[in-house]
C-alpha positions as CSV (number, residue, x, y, z in Angstrom):
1,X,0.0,0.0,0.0
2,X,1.3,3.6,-0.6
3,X,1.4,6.2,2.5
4,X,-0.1,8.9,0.6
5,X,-3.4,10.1,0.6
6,X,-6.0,7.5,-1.3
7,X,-7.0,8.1,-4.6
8,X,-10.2,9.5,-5.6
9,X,-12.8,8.0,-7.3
10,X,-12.3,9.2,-11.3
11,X,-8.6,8.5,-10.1
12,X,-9.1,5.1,-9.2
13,X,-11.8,4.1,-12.0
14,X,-10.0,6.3,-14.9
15,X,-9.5,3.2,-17.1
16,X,-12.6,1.5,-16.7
17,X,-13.4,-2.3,-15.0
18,X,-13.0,-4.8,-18.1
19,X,-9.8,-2.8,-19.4
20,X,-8.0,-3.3,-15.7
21,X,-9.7,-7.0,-15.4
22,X,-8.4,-7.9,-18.5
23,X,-4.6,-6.5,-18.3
24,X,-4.4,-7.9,-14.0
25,X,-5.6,-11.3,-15.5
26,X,-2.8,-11.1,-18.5
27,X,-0.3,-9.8,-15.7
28,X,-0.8,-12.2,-13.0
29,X,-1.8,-14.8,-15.1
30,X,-4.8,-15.0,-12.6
31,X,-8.7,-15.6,-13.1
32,X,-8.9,-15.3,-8.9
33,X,-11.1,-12.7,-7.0
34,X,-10.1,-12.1,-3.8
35,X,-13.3,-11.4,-1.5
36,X,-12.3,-9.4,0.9
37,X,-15.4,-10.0,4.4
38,X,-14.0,-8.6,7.4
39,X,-15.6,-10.8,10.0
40,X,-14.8,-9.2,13.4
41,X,-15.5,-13.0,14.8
42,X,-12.7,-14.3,12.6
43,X,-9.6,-11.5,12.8
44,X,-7.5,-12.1,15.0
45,X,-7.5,-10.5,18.3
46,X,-6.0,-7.3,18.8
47,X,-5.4,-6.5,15.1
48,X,-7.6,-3.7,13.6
49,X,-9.7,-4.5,10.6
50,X,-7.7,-1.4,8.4
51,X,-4.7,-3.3,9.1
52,X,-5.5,-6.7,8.4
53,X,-7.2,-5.9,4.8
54,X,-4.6,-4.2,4.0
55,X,-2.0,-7.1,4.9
56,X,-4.1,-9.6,2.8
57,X,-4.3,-6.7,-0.6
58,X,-0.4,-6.2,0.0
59,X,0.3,-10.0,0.2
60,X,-1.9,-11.4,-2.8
61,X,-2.3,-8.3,-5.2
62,X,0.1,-10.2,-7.6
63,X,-1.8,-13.1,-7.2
64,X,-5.5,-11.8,-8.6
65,X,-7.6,-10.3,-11.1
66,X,-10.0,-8.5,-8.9
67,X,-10.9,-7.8,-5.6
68,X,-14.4,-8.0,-4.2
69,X,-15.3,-6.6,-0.9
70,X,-18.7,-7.0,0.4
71,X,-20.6,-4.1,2.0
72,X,-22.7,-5.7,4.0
73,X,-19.2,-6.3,6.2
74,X,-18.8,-2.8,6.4
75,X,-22.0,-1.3,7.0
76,X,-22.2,-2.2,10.5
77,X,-20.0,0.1,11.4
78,X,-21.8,2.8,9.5
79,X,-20.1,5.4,9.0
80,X,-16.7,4.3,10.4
81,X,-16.9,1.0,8.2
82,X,-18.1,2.8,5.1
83,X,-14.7,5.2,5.8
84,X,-12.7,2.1,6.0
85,X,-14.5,0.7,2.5
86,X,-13.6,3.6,0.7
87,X,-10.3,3.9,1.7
88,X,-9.2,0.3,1.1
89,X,-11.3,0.9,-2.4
90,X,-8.7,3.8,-3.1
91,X,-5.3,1.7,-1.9
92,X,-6.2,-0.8,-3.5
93,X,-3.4,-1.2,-6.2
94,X,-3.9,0.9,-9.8
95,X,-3.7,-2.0,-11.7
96,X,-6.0,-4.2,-10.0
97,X,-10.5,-3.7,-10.3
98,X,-12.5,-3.2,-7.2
99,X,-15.8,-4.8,-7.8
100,X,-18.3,-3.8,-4.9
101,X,-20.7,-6.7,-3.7
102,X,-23.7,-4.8,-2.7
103,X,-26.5,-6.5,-4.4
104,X,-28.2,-3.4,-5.1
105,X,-31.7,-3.1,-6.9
106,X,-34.3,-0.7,-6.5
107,X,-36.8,1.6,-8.7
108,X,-35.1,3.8,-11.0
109,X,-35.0,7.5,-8.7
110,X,-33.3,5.5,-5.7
111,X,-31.2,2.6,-8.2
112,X,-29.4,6.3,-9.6
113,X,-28.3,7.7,-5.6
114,X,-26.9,3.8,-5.1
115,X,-24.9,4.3,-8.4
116,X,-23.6,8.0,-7.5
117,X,-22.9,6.2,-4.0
118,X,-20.8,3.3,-5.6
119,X,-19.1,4.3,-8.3
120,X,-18.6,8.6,-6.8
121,X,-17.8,8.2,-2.7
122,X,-16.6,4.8,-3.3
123,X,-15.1,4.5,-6.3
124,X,-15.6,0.7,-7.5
125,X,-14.9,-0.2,-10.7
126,X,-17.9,-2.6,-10.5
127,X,-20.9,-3.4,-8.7
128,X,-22.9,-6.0,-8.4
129,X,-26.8,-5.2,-8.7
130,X,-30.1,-7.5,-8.8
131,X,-31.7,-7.2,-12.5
132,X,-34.6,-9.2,-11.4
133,X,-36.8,-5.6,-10.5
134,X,-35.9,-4.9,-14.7
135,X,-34.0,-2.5,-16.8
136,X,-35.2,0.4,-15.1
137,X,-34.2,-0.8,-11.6
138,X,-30.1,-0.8,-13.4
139,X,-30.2,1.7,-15.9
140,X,-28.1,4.4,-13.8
141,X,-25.6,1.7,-13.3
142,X,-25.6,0.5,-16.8
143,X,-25.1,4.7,-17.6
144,X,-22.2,4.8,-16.4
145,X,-20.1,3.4,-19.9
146,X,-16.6,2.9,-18.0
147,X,-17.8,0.7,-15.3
148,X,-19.3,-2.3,-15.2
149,X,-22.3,-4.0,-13.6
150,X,-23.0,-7.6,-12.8
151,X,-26.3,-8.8,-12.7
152,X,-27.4,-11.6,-10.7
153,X,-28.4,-14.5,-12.9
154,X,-27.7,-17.9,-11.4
155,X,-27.0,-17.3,-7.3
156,X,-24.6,-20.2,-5.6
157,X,-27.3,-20.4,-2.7
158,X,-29.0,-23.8,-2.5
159,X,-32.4,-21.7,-2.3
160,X,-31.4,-20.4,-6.1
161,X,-33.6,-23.0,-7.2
162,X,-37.0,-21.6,-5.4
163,X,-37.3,-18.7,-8.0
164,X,-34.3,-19.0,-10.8
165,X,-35.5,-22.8,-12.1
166,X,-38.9,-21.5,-13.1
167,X,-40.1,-22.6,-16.3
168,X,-41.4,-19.5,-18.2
169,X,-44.0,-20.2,-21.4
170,X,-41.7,-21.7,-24.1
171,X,-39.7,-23.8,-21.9
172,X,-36.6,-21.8,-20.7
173,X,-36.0,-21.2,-17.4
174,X,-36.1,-17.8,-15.2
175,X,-32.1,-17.6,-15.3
176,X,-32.4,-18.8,-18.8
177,X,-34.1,-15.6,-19.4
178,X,-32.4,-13.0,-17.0
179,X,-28.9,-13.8,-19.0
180,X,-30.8,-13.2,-22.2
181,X,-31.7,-9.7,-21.0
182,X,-28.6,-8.9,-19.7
183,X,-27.0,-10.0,-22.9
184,X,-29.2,-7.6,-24.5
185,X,-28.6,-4.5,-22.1
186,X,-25.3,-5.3,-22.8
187,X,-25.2,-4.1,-26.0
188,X,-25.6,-0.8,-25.7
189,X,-22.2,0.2,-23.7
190,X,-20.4,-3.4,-23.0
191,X,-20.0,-3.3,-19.5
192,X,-22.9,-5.8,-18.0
193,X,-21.3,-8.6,-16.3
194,X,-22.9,-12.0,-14.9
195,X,-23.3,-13.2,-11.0
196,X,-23.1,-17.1,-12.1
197,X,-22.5,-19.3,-8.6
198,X,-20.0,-22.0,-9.2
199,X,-22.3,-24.3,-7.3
200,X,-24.1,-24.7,-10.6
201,X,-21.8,-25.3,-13.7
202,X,-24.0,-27.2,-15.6
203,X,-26.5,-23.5,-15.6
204,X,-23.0,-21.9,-15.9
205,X,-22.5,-23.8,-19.3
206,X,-25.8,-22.7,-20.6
207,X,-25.1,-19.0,-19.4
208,X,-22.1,-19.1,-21.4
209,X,-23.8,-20.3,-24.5
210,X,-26.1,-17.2,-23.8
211,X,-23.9,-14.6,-22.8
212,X,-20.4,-15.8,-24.8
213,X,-18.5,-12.4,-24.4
214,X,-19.6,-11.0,-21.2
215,X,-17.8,-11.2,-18.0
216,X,-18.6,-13.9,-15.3
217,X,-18.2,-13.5,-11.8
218,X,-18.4,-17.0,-10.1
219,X,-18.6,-17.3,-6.2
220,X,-19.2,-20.1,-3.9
221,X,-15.8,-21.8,-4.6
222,X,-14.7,-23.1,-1.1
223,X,-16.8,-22.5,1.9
224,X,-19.6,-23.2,-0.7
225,X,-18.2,-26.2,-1.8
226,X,-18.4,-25.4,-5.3
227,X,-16.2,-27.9,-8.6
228,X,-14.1,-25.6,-9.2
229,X,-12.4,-28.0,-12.2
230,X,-16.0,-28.0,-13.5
231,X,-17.1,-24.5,-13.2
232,X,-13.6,-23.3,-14.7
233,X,-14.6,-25.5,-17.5
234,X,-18.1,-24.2,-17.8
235,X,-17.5,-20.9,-17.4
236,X,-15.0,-19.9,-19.7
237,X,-15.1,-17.8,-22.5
238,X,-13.5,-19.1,-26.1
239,X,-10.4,-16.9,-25.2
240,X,-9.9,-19.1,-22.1
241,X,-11.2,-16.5,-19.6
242,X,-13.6,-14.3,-18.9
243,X,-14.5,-15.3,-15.5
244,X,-13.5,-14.0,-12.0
245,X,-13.1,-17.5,-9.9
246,X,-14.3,-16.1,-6.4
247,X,-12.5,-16.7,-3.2
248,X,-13.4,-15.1,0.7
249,X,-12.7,-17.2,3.5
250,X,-10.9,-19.3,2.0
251,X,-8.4,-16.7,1.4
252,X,-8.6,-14.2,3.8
253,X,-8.8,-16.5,6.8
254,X,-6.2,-19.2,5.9
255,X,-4.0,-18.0,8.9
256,X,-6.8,-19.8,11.2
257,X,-5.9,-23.1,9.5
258,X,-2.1,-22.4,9.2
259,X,-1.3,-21.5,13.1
260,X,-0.7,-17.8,11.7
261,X,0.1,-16.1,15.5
262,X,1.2,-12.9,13.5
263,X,-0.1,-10.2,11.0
264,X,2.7,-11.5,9.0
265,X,2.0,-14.9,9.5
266,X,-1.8,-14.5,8.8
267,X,-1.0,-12.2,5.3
268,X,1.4,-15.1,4.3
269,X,-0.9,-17.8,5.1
270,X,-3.1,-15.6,2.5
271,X,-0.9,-15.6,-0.2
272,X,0.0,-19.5,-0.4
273,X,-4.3,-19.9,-0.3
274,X,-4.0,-17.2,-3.2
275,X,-1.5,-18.9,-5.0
276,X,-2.7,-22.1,-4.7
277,X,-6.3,-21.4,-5.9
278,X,-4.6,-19.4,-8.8
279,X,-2.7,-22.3,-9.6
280,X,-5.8,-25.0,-9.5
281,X,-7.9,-22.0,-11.9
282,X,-5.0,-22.3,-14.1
283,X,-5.0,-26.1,-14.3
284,X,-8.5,-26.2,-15.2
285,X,-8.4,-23.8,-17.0
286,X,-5.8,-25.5,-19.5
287,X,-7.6,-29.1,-19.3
């Protein structure tokens, strides 16, 4: 991390998400997000929650194509949390996208104040927003040509199935049909990404067929127990990528496994979790 003051936000989104996605992946040879949940049960004692995100961005930032810190980890706080959000949002390295997990979705007046929020005071390169309210509910997001939005399609939740699997008239299911809209909204400016849970690759295949070109965003690697070979293989694009491979706990909290007793100990723990899972993406990724 640099000592100066952080960025702001046109400084740290001046080249746009997929540009900086697409160069970090090339760089680091890395389809891996890092999420980045600060769980106050699960840093270790003593050590402030500043201090420990930035240990994990300064020990893996070679190792990823994105970061994605969740708000809802922040909020609590209020507005001491939302302070530390957008400051770790501005260190974050140039090189390196911030998507924001914050799920939003809302009629068009309020959906454009969650936009200025995001992408203005918090300067992410990328959100991630609920498309199943419609285009109206994203459209301020989807404004905004030089960042990009993902839209929830196929959630890694087990309860996914209660709504998403509905068979509309014609045959194709509710997902089916959310990544056919988004693959239309895409269109216009090129910067609507996919929420596509690794729990699923099978529906990730099918998204792909739908949506070849867009960025995918796949949690629920890990504590979700998601295939990783198999979503790898599902997900990715006929360029071999296109997808950010998500990873939280498993990442962030590997010092709890490893015996970590330090800061040191607990960002280096990180970095062989990083590594590893960057090297496993890779391997599937060639197979």
């Amino acid at each position: 991390m640099t000592s100066t003051e952080p960025r702001t936000a046109a400084q740290r989104t001046a080249h746009g998400f997929r540009q900086k996605y697409e160069s970090a992946a090339t760089r680091n040879q890395s389809l891996l997000c890092v999420g980045l949940d600060p769980d106050p049960a699960r840093i270790p004692a003593g050590v402030d929650a500043g201090d420990f995100l930035t240990a994990i961005v300064e020990a893996t930032a070679d190792l990823v194509c994105c970061y994605k810190p969740n708000i809802a980890f922040f909020e609590p706080d209020l507005g001491a949390g939302i302070e530390r959000l957008r400051q770790l949002i501005a260190n974050v390295p140039d090189g390196v996208p911030v998507l924001l997990d914050a799920k939003r979705g809302d009629i068009g007046h309020t959906a454009t104040f969650y936009a200025r929020a995001v992408f203005d005071a918090l300067g992410a390169d990328a959100v991630t927003a609920n498309g199943y309210l419609g285009h109206d509910a994203i459209a301020p997001f989807l404004e905004r040509a030089d960042r990009t939005t993902f839209l929830l399609v196929r959630t890694s939740n087990p309860g996914a199935r209660d709504l998403q699997d509905l068979r509309l008239e014609g045959g194709r299911t509710l997902f089916e049909h959310v990544a056919g809209l988004a693959a239309e909204w895409n269109r216009e400016h090129g910067n609507v990404g996919l929420v596509v849970g690794a729990t699923y690759p099978e529906e990730a295949r099918r998204i792909r067929e739908i949506c070849p070109d867009q960025p995918m965003l796949m949690p629920g690697v890990g504590a979700q127990a998601g295939d990783l070979d198999a979503a790898v293989r599902a997900g990715i694009d006929v360029r071999g990528g296109g997808i950010l491979v998500n990873a939280s706990r498993g990442v962030m909290y590997a010092g709890a496994a490893a015996g970590a007793r330090t800061l040191g100990d607990w960002a280096r723990a990180a970095r062989t979790a990083a590594d590893e899972l960057r090297e496993a993406i890779n391997h599937a990724r060639g197979a």
